[in-house]
Jmol script that loads the backbone (N, CA, C; Angstrom):
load data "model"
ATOM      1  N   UNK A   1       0.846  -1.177   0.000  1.00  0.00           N
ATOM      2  CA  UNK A   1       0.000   0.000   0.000  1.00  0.00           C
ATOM      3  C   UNK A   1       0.891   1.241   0.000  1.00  0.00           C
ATOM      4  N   UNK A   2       0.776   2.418  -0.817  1.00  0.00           N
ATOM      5  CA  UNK A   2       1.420   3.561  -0.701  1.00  0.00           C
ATOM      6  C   UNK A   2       0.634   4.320   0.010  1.00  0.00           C
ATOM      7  N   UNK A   3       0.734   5.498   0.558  1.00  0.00           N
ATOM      8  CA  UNK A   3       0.582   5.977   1.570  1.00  0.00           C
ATOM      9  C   UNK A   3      -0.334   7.106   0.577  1.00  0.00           C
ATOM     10  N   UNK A   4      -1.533   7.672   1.015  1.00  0.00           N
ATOM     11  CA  UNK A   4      -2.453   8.628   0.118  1.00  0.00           C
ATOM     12  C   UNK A   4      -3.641   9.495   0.504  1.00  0.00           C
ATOM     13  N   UNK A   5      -3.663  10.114   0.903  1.00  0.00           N
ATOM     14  CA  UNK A   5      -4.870  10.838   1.566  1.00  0.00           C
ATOM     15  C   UNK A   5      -5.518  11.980   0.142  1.00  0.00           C
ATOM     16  N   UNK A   6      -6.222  10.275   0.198  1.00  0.00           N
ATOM     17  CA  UNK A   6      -7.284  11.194  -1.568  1.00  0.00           C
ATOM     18  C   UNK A   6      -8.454  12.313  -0.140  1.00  0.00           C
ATOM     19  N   UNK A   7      -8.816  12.407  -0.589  1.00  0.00           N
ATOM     20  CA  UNK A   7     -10.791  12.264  -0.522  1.00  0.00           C
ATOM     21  C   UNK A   7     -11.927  11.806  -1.405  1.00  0.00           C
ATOM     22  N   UNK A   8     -12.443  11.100  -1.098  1.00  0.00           N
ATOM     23  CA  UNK A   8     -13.319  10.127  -1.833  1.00  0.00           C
ATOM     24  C   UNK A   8     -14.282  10.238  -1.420  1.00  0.00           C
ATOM     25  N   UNK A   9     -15.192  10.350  -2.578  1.00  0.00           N
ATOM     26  CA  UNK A   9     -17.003  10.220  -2.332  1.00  0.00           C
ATOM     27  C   UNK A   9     -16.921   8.782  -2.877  1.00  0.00           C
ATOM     28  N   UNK A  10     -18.266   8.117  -1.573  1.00  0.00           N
ATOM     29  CA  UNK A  10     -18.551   6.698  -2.058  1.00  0.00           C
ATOM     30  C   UNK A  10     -20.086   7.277  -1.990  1.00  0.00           C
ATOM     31  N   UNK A  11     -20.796   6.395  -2.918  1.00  0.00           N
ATOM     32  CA  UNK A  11     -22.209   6.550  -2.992  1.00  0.00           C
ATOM     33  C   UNK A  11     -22.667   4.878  -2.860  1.00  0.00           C
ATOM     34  N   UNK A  12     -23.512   4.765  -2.297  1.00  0.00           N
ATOM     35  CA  UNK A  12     -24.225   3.308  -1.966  1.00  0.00           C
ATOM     36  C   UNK A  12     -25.556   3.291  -2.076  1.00  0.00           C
ATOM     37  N   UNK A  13     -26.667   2.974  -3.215  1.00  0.00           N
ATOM     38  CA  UNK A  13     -27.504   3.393  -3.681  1.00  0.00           C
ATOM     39  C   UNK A  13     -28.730   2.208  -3.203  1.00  0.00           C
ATOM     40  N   UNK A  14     -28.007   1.236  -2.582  1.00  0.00           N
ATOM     41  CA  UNK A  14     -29.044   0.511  -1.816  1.00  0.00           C
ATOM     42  C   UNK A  14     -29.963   1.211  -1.081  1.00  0.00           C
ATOM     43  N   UNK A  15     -31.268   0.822  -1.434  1.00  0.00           N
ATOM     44  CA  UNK A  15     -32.904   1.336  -0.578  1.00  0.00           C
ATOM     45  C   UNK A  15     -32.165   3.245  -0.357  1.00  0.00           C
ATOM     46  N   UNK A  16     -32.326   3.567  -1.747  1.00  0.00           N
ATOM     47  CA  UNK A  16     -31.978   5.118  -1.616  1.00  0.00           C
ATOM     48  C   UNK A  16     -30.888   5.283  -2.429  1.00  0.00           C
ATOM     49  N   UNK A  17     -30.357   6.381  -1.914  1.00  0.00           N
ATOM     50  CA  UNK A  17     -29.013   6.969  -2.329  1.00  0.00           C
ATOM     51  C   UNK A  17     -28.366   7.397  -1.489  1.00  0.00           C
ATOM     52  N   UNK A  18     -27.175   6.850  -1.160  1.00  0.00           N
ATOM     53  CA  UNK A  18     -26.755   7.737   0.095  1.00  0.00           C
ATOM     54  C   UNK A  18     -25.263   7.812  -0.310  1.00  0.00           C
ATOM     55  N   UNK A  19     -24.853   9.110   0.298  1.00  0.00           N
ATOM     56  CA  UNK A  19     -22.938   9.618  -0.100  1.00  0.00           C
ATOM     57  C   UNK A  19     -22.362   9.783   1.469  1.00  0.00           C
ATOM     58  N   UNK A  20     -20.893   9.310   1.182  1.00  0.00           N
ATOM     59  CA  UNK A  20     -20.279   9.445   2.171  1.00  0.00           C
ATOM     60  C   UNK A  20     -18.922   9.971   1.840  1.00  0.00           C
ATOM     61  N   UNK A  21     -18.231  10.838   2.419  1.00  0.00           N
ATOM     62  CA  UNK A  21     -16.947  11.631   2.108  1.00  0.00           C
ATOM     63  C   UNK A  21     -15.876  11.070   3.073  1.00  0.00           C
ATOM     64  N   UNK A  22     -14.867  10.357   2.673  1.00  0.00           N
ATOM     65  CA  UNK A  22     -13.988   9.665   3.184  1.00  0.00           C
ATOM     66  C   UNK A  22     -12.464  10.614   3.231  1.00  0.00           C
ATOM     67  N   UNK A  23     -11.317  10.993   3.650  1.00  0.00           N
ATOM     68  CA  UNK A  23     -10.248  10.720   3.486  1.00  0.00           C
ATOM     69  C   UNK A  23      -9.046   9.307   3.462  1.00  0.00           C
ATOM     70  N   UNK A  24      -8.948   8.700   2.497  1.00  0.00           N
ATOM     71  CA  UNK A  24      -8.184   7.301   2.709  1.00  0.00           C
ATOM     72  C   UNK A  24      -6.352   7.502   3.273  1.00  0.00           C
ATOM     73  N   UNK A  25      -6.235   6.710   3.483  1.00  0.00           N
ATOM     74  CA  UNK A  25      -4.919   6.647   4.130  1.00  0.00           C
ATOM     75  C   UNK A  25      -3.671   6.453   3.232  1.00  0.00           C
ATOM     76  N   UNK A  26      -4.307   4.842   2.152  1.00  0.00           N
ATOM     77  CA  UNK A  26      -3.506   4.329   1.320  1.00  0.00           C
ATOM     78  C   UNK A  26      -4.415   4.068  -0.007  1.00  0.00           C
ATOM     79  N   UNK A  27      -3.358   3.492  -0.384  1.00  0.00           N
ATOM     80  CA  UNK A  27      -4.137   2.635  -1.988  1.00  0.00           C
ATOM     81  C   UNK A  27      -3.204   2.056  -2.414  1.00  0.00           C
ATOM     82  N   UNK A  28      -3.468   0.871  -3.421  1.00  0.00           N
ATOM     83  CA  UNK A  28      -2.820   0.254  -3.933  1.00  0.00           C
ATOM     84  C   UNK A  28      -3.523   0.168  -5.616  1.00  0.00           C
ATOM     85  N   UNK A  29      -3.656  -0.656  -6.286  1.00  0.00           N
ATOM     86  CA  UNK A  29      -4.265  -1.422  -7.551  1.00  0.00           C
ATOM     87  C   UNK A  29      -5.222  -2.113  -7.272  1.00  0.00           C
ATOM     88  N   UNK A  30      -5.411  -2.871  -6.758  1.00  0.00           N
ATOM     89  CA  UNK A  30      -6.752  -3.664  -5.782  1.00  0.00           C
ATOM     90  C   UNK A  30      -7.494  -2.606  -4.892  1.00  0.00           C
ATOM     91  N   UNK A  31      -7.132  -1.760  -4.009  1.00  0.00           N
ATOM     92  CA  UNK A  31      -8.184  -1.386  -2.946  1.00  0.00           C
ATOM     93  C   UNK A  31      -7.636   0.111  -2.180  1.00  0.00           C
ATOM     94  N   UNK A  32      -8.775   1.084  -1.604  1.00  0.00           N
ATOM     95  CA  UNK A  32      -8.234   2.024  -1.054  1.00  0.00           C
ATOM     96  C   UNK A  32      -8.370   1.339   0.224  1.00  0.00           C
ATOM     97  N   UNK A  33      -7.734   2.149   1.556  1.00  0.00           N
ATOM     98  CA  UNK A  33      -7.938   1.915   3.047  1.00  0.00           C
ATOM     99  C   UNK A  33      -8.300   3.043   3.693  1.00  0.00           C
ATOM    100  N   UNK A  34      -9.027   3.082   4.648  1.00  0.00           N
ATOM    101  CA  UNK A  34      -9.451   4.766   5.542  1.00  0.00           C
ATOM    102  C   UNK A  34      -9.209   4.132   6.905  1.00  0.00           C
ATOM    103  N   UNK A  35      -9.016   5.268   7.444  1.00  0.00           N
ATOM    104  CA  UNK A  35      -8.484   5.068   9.027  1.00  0.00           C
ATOM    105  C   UNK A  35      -9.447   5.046   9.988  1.00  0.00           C
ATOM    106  N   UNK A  36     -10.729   5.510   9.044  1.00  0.00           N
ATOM    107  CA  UNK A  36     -12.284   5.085   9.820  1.00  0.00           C
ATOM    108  C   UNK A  36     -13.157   3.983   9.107  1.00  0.00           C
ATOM    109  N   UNK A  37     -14.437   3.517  10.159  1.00  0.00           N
ATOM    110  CA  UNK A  37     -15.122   3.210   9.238  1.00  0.00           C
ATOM    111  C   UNK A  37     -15.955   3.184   8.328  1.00  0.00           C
ATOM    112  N   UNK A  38     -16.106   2.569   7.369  1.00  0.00           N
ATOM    113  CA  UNK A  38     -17.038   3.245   6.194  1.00  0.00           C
ATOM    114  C   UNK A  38     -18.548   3.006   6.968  1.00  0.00           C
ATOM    115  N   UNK A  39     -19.227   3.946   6.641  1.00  0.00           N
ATOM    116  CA  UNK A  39     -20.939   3.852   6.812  1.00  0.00           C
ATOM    117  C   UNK A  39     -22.076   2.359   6.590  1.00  0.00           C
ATOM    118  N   UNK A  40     -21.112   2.043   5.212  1.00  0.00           N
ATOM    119  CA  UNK A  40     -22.188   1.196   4.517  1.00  0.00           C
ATOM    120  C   UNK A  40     -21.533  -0.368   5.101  1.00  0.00           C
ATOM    121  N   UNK A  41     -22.833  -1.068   4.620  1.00  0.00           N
ATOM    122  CA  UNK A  41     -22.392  -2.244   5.248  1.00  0.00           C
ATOM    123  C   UNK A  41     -21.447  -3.184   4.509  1.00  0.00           C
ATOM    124  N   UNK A  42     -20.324  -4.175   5.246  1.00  0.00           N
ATOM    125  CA  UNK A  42     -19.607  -4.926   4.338  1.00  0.00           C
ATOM    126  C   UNK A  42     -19.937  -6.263   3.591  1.00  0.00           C
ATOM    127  N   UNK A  43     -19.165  -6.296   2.478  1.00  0.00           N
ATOM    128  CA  UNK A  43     -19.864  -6.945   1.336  1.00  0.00           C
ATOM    129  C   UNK A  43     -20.280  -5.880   0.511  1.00  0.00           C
ATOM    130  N   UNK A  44     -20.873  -5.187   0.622  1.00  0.00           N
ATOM    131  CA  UNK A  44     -22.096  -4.085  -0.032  1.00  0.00           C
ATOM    132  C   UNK A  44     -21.116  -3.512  -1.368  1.00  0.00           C
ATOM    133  N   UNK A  45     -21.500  -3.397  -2.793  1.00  0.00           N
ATOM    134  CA  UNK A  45     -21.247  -2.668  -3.639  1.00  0.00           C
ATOM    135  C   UNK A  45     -21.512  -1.277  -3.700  1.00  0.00           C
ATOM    136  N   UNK A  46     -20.676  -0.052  -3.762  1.00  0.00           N
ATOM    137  CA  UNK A  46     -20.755   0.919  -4.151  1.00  0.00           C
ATOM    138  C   UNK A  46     -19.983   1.797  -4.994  1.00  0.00           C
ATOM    139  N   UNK A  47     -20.357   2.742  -5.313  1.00  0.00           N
ATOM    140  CA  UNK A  47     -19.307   3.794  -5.687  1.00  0.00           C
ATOM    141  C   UNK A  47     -18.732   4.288  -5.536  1.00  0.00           C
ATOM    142  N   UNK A  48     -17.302   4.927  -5.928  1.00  0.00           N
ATOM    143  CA  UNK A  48     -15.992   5.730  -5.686  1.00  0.00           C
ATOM    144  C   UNK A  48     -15.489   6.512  -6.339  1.00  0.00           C
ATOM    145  N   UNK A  49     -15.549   7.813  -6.001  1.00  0.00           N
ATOM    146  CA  UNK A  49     -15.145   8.942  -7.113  1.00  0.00           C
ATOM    147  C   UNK A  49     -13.590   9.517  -6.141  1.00  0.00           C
ATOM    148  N   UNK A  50     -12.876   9.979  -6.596  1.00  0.00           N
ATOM    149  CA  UNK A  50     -11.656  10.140  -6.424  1.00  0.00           C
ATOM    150  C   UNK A  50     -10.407  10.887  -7.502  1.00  0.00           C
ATOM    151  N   UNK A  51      -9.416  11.487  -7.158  1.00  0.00           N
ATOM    152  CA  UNK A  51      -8.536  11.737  -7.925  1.00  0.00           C
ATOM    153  C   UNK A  51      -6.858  11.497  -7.153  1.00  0.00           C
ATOM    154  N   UNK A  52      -6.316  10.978  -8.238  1.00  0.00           N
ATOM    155  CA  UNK A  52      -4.663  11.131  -7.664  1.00  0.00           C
ATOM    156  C   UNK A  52      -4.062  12.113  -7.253  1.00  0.00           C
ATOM    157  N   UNK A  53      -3.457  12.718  -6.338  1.00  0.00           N
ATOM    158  CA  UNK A  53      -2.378  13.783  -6.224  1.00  0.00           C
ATOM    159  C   UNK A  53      -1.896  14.174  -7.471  1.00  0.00           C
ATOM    160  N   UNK A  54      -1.857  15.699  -8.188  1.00  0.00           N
ATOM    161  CA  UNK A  54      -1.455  16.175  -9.429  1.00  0.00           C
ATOM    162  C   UNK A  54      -1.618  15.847 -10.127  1.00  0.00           C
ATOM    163  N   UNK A  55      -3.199  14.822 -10.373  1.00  0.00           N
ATOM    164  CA  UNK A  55      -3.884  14.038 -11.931  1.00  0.00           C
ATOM    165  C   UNK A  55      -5.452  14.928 -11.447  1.00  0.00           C
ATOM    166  N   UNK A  56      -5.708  16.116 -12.364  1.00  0.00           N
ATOM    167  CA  UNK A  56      -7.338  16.290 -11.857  1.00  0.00           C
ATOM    168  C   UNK A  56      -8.348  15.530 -12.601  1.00  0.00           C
ATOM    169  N   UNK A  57      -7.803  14.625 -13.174  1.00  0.00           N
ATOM    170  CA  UNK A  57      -8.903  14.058 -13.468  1.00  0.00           C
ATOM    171  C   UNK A  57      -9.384  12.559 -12.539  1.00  0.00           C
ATOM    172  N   UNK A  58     -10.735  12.509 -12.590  1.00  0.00           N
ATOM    173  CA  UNK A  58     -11.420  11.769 -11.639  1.00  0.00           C
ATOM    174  C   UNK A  58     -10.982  10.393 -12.037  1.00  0.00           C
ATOM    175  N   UNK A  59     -10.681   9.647 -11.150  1.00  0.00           N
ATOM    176  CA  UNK A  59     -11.290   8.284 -11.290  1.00  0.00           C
ATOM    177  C   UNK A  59     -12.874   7.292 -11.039  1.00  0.00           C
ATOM    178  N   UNK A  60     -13.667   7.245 -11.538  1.00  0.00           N
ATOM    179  CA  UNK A  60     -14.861   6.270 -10.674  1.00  0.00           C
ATOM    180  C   UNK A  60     -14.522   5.027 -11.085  1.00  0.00           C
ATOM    181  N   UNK A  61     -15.418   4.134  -9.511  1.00  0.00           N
ATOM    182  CA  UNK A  61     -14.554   2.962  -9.850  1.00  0.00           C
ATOM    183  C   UNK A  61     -16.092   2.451  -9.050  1.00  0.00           C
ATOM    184  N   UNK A  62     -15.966   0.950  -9.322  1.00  0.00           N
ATOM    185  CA  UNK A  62     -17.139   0.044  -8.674  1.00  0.00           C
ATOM    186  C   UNK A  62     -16.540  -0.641  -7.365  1.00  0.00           C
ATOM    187  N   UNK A  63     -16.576  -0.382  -6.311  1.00  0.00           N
ATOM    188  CA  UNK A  63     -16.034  -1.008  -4.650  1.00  0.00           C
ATOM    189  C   UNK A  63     -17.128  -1.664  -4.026  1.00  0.00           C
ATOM    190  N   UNK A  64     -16.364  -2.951  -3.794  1.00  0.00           N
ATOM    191  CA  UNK A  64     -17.022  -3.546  -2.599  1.00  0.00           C
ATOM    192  C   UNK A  64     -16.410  -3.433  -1.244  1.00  0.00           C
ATOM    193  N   UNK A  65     -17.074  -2.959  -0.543  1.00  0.00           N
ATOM    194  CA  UNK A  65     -16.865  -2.279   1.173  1.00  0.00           C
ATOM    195  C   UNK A  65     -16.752  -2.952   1.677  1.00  0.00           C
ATOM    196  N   UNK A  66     -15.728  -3.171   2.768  1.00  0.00           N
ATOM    197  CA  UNK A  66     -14.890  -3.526   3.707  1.00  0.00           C
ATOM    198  C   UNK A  66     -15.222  -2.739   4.782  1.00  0.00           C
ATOM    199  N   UNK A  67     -14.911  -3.034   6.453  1.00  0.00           N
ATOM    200  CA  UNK A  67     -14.963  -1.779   7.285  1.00  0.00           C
ATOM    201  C   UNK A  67     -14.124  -0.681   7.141  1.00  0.00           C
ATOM    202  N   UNK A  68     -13.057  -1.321   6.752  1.00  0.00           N
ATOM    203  CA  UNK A  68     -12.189   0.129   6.321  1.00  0.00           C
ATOM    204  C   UNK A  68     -11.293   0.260   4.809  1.00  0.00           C
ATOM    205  N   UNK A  69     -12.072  -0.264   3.975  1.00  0.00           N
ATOM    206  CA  UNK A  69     -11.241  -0.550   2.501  1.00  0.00           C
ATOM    207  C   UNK A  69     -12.332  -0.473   1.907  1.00  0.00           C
ATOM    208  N   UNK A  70     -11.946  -0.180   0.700  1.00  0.00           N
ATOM    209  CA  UNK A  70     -12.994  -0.328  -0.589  1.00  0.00           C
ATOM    210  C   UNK A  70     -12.211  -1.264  -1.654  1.00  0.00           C
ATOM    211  N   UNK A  71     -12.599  -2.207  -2.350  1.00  0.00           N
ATOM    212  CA  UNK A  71     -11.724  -2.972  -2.907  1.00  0.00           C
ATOM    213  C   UNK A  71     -12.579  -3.099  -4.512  1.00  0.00           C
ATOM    214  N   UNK A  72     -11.539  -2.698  -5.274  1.00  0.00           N
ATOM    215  CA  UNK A  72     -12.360  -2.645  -6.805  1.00  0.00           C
ATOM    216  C   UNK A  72     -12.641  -3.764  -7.388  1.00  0.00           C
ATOM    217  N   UNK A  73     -13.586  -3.778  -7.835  1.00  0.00           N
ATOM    218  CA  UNK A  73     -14.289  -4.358  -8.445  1.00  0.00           C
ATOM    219  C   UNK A  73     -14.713  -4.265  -9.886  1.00  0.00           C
ATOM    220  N   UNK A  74     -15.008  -2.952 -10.338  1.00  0.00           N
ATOM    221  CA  UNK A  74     -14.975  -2.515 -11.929  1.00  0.00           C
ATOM    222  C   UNK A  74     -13.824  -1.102 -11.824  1.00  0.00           C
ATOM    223  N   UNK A  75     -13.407  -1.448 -12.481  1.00  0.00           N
ATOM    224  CA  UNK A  75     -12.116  -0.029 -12.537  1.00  0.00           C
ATOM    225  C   UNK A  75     -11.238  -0.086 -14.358  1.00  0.00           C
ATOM    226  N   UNK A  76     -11.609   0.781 -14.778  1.00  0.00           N
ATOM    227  CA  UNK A  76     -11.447   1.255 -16.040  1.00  0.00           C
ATOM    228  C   UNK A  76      -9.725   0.478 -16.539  1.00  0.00           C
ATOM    229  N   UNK A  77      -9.477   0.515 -16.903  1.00  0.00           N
ATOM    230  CA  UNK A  77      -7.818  -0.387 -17.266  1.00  0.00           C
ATOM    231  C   UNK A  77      -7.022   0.627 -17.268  1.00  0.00           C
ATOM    232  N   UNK A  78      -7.176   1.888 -17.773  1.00  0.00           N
ATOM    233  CA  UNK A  78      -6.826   3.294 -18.079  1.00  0.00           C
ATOM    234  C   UNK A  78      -6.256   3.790 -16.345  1.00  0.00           C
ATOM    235  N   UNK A  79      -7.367   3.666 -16.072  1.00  0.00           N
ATOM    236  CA  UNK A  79      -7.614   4.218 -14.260  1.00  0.00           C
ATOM    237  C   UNK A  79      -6.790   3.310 -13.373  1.00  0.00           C
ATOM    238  N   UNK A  80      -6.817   1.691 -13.918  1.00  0.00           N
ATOM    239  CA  UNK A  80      -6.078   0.608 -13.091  1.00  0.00           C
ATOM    240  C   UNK A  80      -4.727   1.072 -12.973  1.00  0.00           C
ATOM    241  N   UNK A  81      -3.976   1.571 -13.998  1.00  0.00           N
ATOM    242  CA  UNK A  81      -2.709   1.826 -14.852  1.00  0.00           C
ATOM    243  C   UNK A  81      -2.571   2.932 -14.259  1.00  0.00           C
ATOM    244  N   UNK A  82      -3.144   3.925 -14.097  1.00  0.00           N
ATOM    245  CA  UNK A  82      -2.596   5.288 -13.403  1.00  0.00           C
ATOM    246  C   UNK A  82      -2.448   5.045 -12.079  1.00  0.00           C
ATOM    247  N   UNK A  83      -3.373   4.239 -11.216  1.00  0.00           N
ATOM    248  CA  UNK A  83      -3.414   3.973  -9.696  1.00  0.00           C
ATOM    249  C   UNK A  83      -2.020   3.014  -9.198  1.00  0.00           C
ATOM    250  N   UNK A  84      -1.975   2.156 -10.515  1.00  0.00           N
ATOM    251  CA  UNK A  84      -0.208   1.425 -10.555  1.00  0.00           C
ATOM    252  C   UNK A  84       0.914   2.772 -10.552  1.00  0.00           C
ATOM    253  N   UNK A  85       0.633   3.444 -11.697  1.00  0.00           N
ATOM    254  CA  UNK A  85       2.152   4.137 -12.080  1.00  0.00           C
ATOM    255  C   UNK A  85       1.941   4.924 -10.622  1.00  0.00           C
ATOM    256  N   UNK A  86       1.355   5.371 -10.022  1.00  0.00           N
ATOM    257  CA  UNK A  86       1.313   6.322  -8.387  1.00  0.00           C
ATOM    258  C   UNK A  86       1.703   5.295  -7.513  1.00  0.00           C
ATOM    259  N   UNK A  87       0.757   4.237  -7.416  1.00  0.00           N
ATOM    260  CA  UNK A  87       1.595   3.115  -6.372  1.00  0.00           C
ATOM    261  C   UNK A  87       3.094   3.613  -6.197  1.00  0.00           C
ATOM    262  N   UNK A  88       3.365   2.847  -7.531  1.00  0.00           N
ATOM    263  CA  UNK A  88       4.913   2.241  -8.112  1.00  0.00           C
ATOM    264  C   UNK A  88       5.724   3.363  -7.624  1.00  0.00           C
ATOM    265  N   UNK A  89       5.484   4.864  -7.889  1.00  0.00           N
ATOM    266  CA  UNK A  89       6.012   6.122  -7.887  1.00  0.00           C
ATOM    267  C   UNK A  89       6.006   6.245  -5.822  1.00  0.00           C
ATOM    268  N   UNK A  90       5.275   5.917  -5.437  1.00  0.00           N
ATOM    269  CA  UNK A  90       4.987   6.370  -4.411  1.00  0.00           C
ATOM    270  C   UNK A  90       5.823   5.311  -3.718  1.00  0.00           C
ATOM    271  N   UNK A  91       6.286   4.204  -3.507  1.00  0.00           N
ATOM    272  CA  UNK A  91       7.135   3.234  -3.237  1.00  0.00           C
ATOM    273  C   UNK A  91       8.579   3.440  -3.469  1.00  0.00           C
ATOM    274  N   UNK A  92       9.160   4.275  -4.399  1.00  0.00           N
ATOM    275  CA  UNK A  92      10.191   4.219  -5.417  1.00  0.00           C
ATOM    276  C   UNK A  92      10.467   2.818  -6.020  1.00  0.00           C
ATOM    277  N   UNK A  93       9.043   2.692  -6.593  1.00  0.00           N
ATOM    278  CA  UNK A  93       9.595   1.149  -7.709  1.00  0.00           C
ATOM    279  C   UNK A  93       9.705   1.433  -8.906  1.00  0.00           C
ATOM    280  N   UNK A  94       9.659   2.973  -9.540  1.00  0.00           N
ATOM    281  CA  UNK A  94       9.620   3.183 -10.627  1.00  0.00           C
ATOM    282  C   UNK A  94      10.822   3.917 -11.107  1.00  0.00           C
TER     283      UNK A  94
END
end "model"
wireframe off; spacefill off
backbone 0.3
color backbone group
């Protein structure tokens, strides 16, 4: 996990719509982590809007919730690949 304090809107549209505003801790290619817990329940599919440090453009991605992770599930290949090259960068593996 590299170390990352996005802010992230998750939306969980079960019986409603509901948003929650996260700061995460880390991320990797597989999954973000927050240092709290998420709202929604685990297992549960939702949404994730987000951007990298010095990329303004958004990522959305499809997460299944964890108490404190969101772990992707649909994530663009484009978006997979940028969340690697930041990993990688953020590690010095690159």
């Amino acid at each position: 996990m590299a170390p990352a304090k996005l802010p992230v809107e998750l939306r969980w549209d079960r019986g409603g719509s509901h948003r929650a505003f996260r700061l995460s801790v880390a991320i990797d290619p597989d999954h973000i982590t927050f240092a709290r817990d998420l709202p929604f329940p685990d297992g549960e599919l939702a949404q994730a809007r987000f951007a990298l440090p010095g990329d303004p453009r958004t990522i959305t991605a499809q997460v299944e919730i964890q108490s404190r992770a969101a772990h992707f599930r649909a994530l663009a290949p484009a978006d997979r690949a940028r969340i690697a090259d930041y990993w990688k960068e953020r590690l010095g593996l690159s």
